[in-house]
GUVODO-934071 format. One record per residue (C-alpha): residue in three letters; x, y, z. Coordinates in Angstrom, 1 decimal, decimal comma. Last residue first. Layout:
GUVODO-934071
(ALA; (X; Y; Z));
...
//
This chain:
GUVODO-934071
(UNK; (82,0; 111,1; -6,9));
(UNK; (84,0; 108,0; -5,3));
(UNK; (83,2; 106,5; -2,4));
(UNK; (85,9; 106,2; 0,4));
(UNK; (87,7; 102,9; 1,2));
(UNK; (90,3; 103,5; -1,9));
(UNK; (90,9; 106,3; 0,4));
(UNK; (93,1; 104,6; 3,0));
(UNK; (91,8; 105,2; 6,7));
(UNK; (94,5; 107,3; 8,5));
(UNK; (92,7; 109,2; 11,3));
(UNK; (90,7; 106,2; 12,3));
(UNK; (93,6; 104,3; 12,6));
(UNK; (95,9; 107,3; 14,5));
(UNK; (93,0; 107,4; 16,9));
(UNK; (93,2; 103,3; 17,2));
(UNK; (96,8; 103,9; 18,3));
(UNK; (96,7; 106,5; 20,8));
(UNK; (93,8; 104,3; 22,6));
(UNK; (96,0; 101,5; 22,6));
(UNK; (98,7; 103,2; 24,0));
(UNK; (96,3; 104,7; 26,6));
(UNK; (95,3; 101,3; 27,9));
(UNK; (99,4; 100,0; 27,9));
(UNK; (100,4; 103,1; 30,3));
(UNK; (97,2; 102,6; 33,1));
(UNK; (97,6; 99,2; 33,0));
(UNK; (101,7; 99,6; 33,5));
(UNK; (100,8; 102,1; 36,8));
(UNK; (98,5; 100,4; 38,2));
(UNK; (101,3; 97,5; 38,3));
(UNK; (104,1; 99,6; 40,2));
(UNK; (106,6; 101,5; 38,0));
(UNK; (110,1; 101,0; 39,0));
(UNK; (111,5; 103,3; 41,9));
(UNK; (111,2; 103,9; 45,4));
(UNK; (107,9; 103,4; 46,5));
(UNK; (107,5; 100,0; 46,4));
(UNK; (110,6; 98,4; 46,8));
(UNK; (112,5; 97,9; 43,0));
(UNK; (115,7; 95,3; 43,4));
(UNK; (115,0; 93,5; 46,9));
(UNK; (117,4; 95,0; 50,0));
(UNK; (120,4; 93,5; 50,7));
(UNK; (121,5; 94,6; 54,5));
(UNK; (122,4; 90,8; 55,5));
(UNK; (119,1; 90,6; 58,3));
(UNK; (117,0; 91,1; 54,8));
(UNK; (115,2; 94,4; 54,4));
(UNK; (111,6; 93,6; 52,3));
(UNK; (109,6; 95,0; 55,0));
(UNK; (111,1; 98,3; 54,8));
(UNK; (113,1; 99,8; 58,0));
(UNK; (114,4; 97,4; 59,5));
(UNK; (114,6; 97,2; 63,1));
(UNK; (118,2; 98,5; 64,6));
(UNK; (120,4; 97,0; 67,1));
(UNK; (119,8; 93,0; 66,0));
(UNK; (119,9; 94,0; 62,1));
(UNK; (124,1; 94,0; 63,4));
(UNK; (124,1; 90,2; 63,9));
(UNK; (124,2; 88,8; 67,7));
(UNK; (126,6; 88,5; 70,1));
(UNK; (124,6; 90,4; 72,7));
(UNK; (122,5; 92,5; 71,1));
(UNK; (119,3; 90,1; 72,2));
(UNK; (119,8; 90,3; 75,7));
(UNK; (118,8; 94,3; 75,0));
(UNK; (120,3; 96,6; 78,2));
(UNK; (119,1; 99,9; 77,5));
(UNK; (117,8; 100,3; 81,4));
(UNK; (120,8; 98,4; 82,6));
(UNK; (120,9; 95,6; 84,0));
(UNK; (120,2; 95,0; 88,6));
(UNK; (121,8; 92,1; 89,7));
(UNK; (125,0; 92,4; 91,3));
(UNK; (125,1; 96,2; 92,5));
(UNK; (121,7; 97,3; 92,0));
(UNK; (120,7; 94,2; 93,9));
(UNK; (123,3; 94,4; 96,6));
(UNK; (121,8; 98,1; 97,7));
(UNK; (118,6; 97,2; 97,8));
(UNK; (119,1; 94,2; 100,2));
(UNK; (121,6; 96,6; 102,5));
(UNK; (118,2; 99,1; 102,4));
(UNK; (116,2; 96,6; 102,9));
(UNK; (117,9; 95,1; 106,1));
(UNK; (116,0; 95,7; 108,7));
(UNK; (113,2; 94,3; 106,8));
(UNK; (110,2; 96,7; 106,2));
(UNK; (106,5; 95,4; 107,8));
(UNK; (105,6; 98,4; 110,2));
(UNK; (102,7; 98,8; 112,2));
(UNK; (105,6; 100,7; 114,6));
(UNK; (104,8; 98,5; 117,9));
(UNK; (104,7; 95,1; 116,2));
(UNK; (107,8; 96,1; 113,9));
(UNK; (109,6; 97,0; 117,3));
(UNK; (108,7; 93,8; 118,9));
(UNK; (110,1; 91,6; 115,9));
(UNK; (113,2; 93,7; 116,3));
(UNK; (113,6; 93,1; 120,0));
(UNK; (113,0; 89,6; 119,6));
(UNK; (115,1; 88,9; 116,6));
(UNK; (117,6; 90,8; 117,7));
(UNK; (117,6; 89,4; 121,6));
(UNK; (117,6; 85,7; 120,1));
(UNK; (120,9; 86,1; 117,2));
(UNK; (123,0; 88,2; 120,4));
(UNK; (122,2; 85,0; 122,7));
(UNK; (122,1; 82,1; 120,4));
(UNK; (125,8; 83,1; 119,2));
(UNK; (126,5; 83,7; 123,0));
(UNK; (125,8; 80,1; 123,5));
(UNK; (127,3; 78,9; 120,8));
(UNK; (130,7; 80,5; 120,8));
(UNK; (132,1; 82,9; 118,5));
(UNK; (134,8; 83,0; 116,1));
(UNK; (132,9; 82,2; 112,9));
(UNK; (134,4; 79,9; 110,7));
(UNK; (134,1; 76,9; 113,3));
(UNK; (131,9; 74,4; 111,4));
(UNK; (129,4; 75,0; 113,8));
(UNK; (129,6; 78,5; 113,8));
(UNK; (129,4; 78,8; 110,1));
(UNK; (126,0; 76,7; 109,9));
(UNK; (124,9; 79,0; 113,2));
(UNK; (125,3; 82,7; 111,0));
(UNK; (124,1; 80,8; 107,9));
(UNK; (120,7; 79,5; 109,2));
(UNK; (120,2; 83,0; 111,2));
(UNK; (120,4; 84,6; 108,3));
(UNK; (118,0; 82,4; 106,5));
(UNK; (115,7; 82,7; 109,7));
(UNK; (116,0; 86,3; 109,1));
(UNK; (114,8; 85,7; 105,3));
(UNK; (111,9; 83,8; 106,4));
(UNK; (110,6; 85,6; 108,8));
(UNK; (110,7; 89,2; 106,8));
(UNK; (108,7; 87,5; 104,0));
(UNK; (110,7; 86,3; 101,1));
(UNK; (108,7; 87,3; 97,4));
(UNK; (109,1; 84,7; 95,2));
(UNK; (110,6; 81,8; 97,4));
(UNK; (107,9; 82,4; 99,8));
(UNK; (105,6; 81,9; 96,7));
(UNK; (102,8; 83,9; 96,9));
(UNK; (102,9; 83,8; 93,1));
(UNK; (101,4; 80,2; 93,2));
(UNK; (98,4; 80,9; 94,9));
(UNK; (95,7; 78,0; 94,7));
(UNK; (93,4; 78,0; 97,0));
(UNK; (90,9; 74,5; 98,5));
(UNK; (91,8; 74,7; 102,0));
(UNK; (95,0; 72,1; 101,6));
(UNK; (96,0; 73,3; 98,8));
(UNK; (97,0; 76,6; 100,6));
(UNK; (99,3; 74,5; 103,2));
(UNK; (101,0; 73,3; 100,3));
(UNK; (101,4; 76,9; 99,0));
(UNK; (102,6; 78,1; 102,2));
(UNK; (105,3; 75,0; 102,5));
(UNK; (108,2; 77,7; 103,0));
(UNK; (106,1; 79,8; 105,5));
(UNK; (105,5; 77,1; 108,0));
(UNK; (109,6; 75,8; 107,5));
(UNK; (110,5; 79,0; 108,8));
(UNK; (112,9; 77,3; 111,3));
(UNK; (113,2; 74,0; 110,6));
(UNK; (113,8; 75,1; 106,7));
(UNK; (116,4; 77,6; 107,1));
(UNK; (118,4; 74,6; 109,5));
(UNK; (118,2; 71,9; 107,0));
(UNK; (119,1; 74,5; 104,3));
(UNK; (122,3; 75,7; 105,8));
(UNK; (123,5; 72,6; 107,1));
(UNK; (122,7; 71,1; 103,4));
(UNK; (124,6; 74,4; 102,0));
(UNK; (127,9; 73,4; 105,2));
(UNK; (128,1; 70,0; 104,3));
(UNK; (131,4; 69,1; 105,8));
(UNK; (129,6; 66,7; 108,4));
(UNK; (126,5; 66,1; 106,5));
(UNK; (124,8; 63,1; 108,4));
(UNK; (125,1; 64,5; 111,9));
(UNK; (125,7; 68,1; 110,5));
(UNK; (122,3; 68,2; 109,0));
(UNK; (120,5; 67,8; 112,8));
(UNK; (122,5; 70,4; 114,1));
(UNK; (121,9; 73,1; 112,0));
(UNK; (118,2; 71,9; 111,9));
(UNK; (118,4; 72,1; 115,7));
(UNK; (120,1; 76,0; 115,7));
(UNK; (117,0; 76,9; 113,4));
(UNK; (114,4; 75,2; 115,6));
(UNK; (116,1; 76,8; 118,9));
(UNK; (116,6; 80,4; 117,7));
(UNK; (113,0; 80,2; 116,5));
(UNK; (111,6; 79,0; 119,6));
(UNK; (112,6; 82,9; 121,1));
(UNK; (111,0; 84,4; 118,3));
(UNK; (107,7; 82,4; 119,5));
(UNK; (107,9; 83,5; 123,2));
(UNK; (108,9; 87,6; 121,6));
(UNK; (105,2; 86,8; 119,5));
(UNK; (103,7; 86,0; 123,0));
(UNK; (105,0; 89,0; 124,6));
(UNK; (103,8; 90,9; 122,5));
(UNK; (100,2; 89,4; 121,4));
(UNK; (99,6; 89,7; 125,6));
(UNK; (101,0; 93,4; 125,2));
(UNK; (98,2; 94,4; 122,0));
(UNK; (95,3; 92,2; 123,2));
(UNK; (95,2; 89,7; 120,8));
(UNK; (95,9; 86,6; 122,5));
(UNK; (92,2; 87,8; 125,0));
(UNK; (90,3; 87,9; 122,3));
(UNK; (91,9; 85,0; 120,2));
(UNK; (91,5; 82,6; 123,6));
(UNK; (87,5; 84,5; 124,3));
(UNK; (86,3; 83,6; 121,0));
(UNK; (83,0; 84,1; 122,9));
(UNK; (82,9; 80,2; 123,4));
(UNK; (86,1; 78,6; 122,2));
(UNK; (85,8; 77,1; 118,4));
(UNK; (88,6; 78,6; 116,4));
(UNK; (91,3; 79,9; 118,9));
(UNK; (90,0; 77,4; 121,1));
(UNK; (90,0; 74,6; 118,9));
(UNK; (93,4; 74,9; 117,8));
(UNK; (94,9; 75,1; 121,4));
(UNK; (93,6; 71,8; 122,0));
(UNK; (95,6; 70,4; 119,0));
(UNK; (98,7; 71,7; 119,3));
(UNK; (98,8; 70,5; 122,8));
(UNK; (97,3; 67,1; 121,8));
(UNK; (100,8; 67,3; 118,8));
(UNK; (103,0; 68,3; 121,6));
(UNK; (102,1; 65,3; 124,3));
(UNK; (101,3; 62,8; 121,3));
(UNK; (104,9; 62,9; 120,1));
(UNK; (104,9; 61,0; 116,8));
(UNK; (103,7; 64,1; 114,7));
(UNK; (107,4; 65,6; 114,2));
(UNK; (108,1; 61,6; 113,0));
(UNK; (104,8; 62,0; 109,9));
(UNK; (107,5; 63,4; 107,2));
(UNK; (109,5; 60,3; 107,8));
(UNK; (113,0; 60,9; 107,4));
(UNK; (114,9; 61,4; 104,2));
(UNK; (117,2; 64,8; 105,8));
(UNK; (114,8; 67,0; 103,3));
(UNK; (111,5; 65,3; 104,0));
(UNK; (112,6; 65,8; 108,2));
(UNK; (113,6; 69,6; 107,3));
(UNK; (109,9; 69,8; 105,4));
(UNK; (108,5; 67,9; 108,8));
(UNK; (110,1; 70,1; 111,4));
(UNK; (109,6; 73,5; 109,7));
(UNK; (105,5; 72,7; 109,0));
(UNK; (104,9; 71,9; 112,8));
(UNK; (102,9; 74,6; 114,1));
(UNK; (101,7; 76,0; 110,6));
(UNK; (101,3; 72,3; 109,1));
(UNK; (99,5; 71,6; 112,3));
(UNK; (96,7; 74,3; 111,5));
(UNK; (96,3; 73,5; 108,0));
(UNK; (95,5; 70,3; 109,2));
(UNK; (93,1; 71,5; 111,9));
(UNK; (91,3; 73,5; 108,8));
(UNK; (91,0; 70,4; 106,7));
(UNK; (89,4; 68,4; 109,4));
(UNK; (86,9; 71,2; 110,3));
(UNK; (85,8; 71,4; 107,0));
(UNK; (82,6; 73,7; 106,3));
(UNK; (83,2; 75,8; 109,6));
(UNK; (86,7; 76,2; 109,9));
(UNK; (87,0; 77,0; 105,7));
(UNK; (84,6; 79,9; 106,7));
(UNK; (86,9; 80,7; 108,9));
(UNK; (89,8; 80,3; 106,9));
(UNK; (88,2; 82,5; 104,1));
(UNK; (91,1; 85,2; 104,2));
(UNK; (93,7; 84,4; 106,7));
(UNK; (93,7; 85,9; 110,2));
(UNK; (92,8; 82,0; 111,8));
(UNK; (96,6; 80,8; 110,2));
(UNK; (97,8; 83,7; 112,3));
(UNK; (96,1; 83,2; 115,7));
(UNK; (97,0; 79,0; 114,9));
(UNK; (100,9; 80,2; 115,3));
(UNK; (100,4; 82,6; 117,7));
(UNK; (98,9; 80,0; 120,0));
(UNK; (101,3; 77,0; 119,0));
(UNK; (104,6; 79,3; 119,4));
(UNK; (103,1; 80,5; 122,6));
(UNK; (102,5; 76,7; 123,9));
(UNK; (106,3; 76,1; 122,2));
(UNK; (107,4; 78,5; 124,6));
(UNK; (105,7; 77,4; 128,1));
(UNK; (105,6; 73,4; 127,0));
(UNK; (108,4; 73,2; 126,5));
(UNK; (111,2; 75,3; 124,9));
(UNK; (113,6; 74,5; 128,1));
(UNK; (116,3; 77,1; 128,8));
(UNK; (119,9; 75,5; 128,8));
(UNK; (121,1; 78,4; 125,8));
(UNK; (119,4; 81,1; 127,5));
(UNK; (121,3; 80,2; 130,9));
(UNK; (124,6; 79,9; 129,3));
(UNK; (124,1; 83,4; 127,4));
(UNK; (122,7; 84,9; 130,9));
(UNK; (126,0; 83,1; 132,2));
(UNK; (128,3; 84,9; 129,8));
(UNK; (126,7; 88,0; 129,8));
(UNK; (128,4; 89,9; 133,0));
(UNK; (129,5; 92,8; 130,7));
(UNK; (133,3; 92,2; 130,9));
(UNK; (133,0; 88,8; 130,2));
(UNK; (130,6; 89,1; 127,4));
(UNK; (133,3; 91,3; 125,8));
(UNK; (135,8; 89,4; 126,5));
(UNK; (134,6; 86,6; 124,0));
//
């Protein structure tokens, strides 16, 4: 493009896009990584009863987006852990944020600029892991921009997709924290970020690589920063999110699925229990006509009651004596 021409950003985009993730980024991406794993509920006590389980749950967060893009592409789930150098890395940083003396790696990772720049480290590893998934799917999928799409969504927030897996493996079961359910702000900018490089790489957007990685990175980072600063969890893009709902997907308040197509009883309930869904109504309802059983007992008693008055009344007098 001109415009990174004229601004002197095409080598800072060439740059960015030669830079090295390891060890220096993906260490940060490790450490922040664990720190968060660590800040869920009952992990420490999961730390101290299970220390297996809880350095498990600690490589799916580092490595969760490599091996559910690996299951996807048919590769072996276990290939991301092949590499001892990263996966000893992973590990030794683990036990210090869980097990160092004085907790002095989380204290010192939490302190407000280290946590900063550490989180903008791990944004920056997220331009890389998406762009690699991207990549990856186009070797086997040429033309297949959804598996492109996918591939590269789930290298790069692969940790949050496989939340309930990770869950299983300390012993909770949360099935409405679904990532699918309700899309954390992570995993839906990795999404964009998934389409963004999937139509780059198949040449529908008319921008170049490098300066694609560069304008994706320094949003991302500078974004992920603000929301740090501010305390505040809203997507950039709720209100275009909102919008796009009520447009496509929202129904009506007095929208009933059951009107549609169906018979006319559908719009309005019936009101006697013996209304049929046709209109026809049974001969004598209660309450509208014909007498009701009470009412026949009642009618037949005082017949006979009329009738044995009018006996008595009427005895013949050849029954009488006679003077």
């Amino acid at each position: 493009m001109d415009l990174f021409t004229l601004l002197n950003l095409d080598e800072l985009s060439l740059g960015l896009s030669n830079l090295q993730m390891f060890p220096i980024f993906e260490t940060a991406h490790y450490i922040i990584s664990v720190m968060a794993l660590r800040e869920q509920p009952g992990v420490l006590e999961v730390a101290h009863r299970s220390p297996f389980a809880c350095w498990f749950s600690s490589m799916l967060f580092c490595f969760g987006g490599a091996i559910l893009s690996g299951l996807m592409l048919a590769e072996p789930p276990v290939a991301p852990l092949s590499n001892t150098t990263t996966v000893l890395l992973a590990s030794l940083i683990w036990y210090l944020v869980f097990y160092s003396p004085q907790d002095l790696l989380y204290s010192c990772a939490s302190i407000v600029p280290v946590r900063l720049v550490l989180s903008g480290m791990k944004e920056v590893t997220r331009t890389w892991k998406v762009l690699g998934g991207v990549v990856q799917a186009q070797k086997k999928y040429e033309n297949g921009l959804l598996v492109m799409i996918a591939v590269g969504w789930a290298k790069g927030a692969g940790g949050g997709l496989i939340s309930n897996f990770e869950q299983l493996v300390r012993g909770i079961w949360k099935p409405e924290t679904n990532e699918l359910l309700r899309m954390t702000y992570p995993t839906k900018i990795t999404l964009i970020g998934a389409v963004l490089f999937a139509l780059q790489q198949n040449h529908y957007l008319p921008l170049k690589k490098h300066h694609l990685m560069l304008i994706y990175t320094v949003f991302i980072v500078t974004n992920k920063v603000r929301m740090m600063l501010t305390g505040s969890s809203t997507s950039p893009f709720s209100h275009m999110e909102s919008a796009m709902y009520n447009t496509f997907f929202a129904r009506p308040a007095a929208y009933s699925p059951l009107a549609d197509g169906g018979s006319p009883c559908t719009s309005e309930p019936p009101k006697t229990p013996d209304a049929h869904c046709d209109g026809a109504k049974s001969s004598a309802p209660p309450g509208t006509g014909g007498p009701s059983h009470e009412s026949r007992l009642l009618e037949k008693s005082s017949t006979k009651a009329q009738d044995k008055d009018q006996q008595d009344g009427n005895e013949p007098k050849s029954n009488k004596k006679k003077d």
